[in-house]
Residue frames as qw, qx, qy, qz and C-alpha x, y, z in Angstrom:
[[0.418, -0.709, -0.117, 0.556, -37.38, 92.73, -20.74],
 [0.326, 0.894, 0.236, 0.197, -36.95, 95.87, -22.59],
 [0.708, 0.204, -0.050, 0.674, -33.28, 97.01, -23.16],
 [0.014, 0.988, 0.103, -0.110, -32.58, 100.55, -22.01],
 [0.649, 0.283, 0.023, 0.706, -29.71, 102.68, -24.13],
 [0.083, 0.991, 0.078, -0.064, -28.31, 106.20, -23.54],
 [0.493, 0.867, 0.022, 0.068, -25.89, 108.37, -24.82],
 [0.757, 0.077, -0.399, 0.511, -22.54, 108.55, -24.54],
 [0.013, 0.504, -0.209, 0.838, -22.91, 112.29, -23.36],
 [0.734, -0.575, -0.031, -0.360, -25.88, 111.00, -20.66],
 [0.900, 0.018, -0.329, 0.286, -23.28, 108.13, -19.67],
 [0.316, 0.412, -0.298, 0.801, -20.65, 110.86, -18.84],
 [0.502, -0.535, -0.018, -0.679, -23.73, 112.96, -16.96],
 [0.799, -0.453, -0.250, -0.307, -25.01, 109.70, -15.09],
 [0.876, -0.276, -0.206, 0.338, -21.58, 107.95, -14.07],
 [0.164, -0.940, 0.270, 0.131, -19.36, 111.39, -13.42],
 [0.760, -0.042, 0.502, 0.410, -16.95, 109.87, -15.80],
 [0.087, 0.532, -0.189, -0.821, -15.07, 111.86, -18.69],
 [0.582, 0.594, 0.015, -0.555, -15.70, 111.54, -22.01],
 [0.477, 0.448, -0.746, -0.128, -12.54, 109.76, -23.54],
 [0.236, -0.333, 0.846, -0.343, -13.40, 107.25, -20.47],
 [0.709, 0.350, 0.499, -0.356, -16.95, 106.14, -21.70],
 [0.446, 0.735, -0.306, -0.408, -15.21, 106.29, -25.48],
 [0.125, 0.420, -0.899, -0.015, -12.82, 103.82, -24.43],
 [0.415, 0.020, 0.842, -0.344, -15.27, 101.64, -22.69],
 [0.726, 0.475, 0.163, -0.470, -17.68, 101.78, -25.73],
 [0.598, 0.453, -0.645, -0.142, -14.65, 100.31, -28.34],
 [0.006, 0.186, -0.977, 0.106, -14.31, 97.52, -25.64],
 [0.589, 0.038, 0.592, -0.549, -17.78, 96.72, -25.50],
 [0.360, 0.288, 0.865, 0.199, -19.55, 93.74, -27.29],
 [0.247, -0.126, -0.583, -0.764, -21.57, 94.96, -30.47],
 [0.299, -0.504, -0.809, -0.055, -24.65, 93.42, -28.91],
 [0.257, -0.635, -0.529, 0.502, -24.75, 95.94, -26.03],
 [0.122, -0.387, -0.068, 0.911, -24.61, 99.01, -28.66],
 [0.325, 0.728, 0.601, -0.053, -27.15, 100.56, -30.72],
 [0.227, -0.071, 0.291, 0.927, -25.84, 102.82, -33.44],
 [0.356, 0.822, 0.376, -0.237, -28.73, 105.80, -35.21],
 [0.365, 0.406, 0.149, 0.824, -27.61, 107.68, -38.54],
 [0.034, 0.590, 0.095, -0.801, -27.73, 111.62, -37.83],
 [0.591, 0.783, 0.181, 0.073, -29.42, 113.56, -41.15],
 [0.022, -0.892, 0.354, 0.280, -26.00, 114.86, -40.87],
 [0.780, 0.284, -0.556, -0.037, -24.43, 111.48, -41.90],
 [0.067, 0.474, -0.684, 0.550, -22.83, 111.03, -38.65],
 [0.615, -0.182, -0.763, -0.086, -23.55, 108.31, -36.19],
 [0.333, -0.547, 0.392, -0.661, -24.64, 108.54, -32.66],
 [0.313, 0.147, -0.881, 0.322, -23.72, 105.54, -30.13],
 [0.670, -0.527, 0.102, -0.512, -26.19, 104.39, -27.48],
 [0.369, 0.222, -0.881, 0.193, -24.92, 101.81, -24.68],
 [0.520, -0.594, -0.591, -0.166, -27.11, 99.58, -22.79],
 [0.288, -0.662, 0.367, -0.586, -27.34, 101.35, -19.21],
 [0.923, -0.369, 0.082, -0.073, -27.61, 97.71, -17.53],
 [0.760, 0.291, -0.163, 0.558, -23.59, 97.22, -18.98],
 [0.019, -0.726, 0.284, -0.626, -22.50, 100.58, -17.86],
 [0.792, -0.521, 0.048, -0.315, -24.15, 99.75, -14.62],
 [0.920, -0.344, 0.128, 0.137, -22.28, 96.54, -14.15],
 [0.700, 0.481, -0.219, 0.481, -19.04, 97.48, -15.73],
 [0.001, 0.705, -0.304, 0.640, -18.54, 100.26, -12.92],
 [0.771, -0.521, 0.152, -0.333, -19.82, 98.02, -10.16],
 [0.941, 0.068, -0.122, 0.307, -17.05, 95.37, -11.06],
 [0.412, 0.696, -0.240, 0.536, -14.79, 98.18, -10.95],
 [0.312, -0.642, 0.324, -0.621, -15.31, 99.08, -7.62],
 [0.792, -0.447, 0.307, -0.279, -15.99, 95.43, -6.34],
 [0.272, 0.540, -0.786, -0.128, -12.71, 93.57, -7.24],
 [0.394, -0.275, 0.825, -0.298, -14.19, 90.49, -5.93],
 [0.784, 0.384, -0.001, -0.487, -16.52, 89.71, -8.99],
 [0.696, -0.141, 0.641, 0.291, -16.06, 86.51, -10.30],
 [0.667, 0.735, 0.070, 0.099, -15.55, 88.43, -13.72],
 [0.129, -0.807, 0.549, -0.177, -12.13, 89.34, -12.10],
 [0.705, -0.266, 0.657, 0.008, -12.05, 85.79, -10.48],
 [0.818, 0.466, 0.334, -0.042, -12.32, 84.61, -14.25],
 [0.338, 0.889, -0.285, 0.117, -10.13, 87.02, -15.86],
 [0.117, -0.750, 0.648, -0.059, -7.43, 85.88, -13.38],
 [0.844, -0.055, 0.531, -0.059, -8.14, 82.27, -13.30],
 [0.697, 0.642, 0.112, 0.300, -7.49, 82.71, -17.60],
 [0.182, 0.822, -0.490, 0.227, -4.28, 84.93, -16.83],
 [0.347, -0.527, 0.768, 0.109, -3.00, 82.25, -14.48],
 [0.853, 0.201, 0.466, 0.123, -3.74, 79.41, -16.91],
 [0.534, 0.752, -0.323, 0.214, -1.90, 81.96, -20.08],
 [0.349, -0.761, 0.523, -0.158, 0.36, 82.42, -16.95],
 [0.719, -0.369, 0.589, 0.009, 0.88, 78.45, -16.76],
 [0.876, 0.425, 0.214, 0.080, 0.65, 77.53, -20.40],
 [0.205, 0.896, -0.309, 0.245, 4.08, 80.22, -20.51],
 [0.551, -0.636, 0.531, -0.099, 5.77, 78.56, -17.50],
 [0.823, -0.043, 0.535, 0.187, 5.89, 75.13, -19.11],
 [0.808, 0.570, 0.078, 0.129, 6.84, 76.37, -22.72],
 [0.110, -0.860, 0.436, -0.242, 9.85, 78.38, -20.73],
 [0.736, -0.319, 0.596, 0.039, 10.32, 74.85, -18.77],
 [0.771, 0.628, 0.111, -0.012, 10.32, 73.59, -22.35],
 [0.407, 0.842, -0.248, 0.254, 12.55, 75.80, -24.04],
 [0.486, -0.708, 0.485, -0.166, 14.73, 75.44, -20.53],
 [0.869, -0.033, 0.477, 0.128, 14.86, 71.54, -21.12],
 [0.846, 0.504, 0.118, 0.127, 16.09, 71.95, -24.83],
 [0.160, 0.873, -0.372, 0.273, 18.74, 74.37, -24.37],
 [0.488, -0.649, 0.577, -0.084, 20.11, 72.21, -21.59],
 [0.901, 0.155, 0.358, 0.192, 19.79, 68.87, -23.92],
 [0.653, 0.629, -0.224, 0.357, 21.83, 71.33, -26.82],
 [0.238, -0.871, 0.367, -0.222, 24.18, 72.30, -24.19],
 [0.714, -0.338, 0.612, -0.028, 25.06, 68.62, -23.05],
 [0.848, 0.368, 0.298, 0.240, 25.19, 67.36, -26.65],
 [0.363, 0.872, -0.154, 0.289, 27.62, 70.40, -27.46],
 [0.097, -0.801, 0.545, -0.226, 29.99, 69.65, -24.50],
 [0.911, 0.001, 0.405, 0.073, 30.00, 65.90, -25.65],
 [0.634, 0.758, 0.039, 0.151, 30.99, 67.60, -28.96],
 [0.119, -0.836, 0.484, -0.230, 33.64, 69.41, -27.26],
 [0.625, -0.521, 0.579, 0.045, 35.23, 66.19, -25.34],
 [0.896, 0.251, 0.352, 0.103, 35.27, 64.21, -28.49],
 [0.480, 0.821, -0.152, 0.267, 37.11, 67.30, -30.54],
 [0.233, -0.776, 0.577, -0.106, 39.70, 67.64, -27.27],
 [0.827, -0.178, 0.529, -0.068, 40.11, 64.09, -27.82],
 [0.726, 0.565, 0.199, 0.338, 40.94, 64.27, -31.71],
 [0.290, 0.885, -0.231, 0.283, 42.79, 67.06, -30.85],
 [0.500, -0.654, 0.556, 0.118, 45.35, 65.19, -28.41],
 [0.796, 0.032, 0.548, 0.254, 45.54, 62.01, -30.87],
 [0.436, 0.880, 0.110, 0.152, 46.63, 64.78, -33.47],
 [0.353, -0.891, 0.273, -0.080, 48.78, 66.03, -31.22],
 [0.822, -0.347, 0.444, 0.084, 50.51, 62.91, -30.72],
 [0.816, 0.449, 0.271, 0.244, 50.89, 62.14, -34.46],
 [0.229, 0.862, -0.320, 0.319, 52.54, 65.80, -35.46],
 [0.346, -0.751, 0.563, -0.005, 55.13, 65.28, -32.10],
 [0.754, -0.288, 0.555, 0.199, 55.70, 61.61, -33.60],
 [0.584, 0.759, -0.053, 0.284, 56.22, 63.02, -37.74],
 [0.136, 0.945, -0.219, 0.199, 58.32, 65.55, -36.56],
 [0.658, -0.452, 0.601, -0.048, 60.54, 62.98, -34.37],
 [0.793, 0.408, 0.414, 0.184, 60.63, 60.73, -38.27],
 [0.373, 0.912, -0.010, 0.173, 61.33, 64.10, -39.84],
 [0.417, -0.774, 0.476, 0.010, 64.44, 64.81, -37.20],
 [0.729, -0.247, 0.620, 0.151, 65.67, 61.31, -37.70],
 [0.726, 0.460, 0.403, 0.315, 65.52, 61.52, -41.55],
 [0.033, -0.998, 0.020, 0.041, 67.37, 64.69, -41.17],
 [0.465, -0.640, 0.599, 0.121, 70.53, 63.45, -39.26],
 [0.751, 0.409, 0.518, -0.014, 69.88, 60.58, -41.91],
 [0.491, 0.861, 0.072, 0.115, 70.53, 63.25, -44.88],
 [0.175, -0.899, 0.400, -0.028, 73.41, 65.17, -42.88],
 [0.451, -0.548, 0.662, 0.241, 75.72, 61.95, -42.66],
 [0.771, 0.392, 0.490, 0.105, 74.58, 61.04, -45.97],
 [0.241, 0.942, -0.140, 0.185, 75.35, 64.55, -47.49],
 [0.246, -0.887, 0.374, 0.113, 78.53, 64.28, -45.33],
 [0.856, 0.122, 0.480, 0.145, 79.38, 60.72, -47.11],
 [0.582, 0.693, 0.424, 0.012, 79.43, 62.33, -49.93],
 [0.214, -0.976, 0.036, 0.018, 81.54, 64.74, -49.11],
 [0.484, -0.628, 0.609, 0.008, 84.10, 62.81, -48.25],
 [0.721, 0.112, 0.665, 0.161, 83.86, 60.93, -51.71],
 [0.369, 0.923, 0.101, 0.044, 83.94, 63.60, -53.92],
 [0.250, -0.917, 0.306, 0.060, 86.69, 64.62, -52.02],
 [0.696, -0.343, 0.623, 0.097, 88.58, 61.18, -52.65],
 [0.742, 0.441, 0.412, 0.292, 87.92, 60.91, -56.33],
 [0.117, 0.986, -0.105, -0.053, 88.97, 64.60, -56.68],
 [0.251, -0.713, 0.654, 0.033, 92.29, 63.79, -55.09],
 [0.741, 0.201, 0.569, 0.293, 92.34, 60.14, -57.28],
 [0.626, 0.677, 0.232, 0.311, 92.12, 62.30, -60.65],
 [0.108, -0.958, 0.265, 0.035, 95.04, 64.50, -59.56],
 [0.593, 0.507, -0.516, 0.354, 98.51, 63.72, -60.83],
 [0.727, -0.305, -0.245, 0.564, 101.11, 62.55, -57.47],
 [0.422, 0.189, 0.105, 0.880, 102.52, 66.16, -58.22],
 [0.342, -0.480, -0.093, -0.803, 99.06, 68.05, -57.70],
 [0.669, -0.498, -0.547, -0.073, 98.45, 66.32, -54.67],
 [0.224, -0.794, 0.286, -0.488, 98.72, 68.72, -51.14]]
C-alpha cells in the first residue's frame, strides 16, 4: 500500500483547520508518519501522511476510540500508581508522627522525674540553710562570750 503525504498548507485546505493547529499536530506526530524534502532554498518542507491526519481528526470527534479508552486506561493506572505512593507517603508520616509522640511521652516523663529531683535539692538546700543560720548564730554567741572573757571585770557592761 502506497503511503499518501501532503502539505501542511493542503492539510489546513483539506481539514478547515488553522495553520498553528496542523503545526502543533505535526511536532506531536511520530517521525515515521512525516516525510521531510530540502527546498533549493535550504529550507525544509513537511509532508504528513493523509491516512494520520484522517484518523487523528476522526478520534477527535469520536471520543469513544479505544485510543482514548487507552489513553485513559494509562492515566488511571499513572492515576493509581500516585494514589498508593500518596497512601505511602500517608502511612510514613503517620508511623513518624506516632514515633514522635512516643518521643514526646518519654521527654514529659524525664521531665516530671527532673522535676521531682530540683523540688527535692532545693528542700536539702533549705534544710542546709537553717543548718548554716543556727550555726552562724552559734557562733555568734561565742565570739560574743570570749569577747566578754578577754575583758577586764571593769570593762564588762
Amino acid at each position: 500500500m502506497r503511503k499518501e503525504y501532503i502539505s501542511i498548507k493542503e492539510a489546513c485546505e483539506h481539514f478547515n483547520k488553522s495553520l498553528s493547529t496542523i503545526r502543533r499536530i505535526v511536532k506531536e506526530t511520530p517521525l515515521d508518519k512525516l516525510k521531510k524534502e530540502k527546498l533549493v532554498t535550504g529550507h525544509e518542507k513537511i509532508f504528513i501522511e493523509f491516512d494520520y491526519l484522517n484518523n487523528y481528526f476522526n478520534d477527535q470527534l469520536n471520543p469513544t476510540n479505544q485510543n482514548n479508552y487507552s489513553e485513559n486506561t494509562q492515566n488511571n493506572s499513572s492515576n493509581d500508581v500516585l494514589i498508593e505512593q500518596l497512601r505511602s507517603k500517608l502511612e510514613s508520616e503517620q508511623y513518624k508522627v506516632k514515633s514522635l509522640e512516643k518521643i514526646i511521652t518519654i521527654l514529659n516523663n524525664e521531665l516530671e522525674s527532673k522535676n521531682k529531683q530540683i523540688a527535692s535539692l532545693l528542700e536539702r538546700q533549705f534544710e542546709t540553710n537553717v543548718l548554716m543560720k543556727s550555726l552562724q548564730e552559734e557562733k555568734i554567741k561565742l565570739d560574743t562570750f570570749e569577747n566578754n572573757k578577754k575583758r577586764k571585770w571593769w570593762q564588762r557592761g
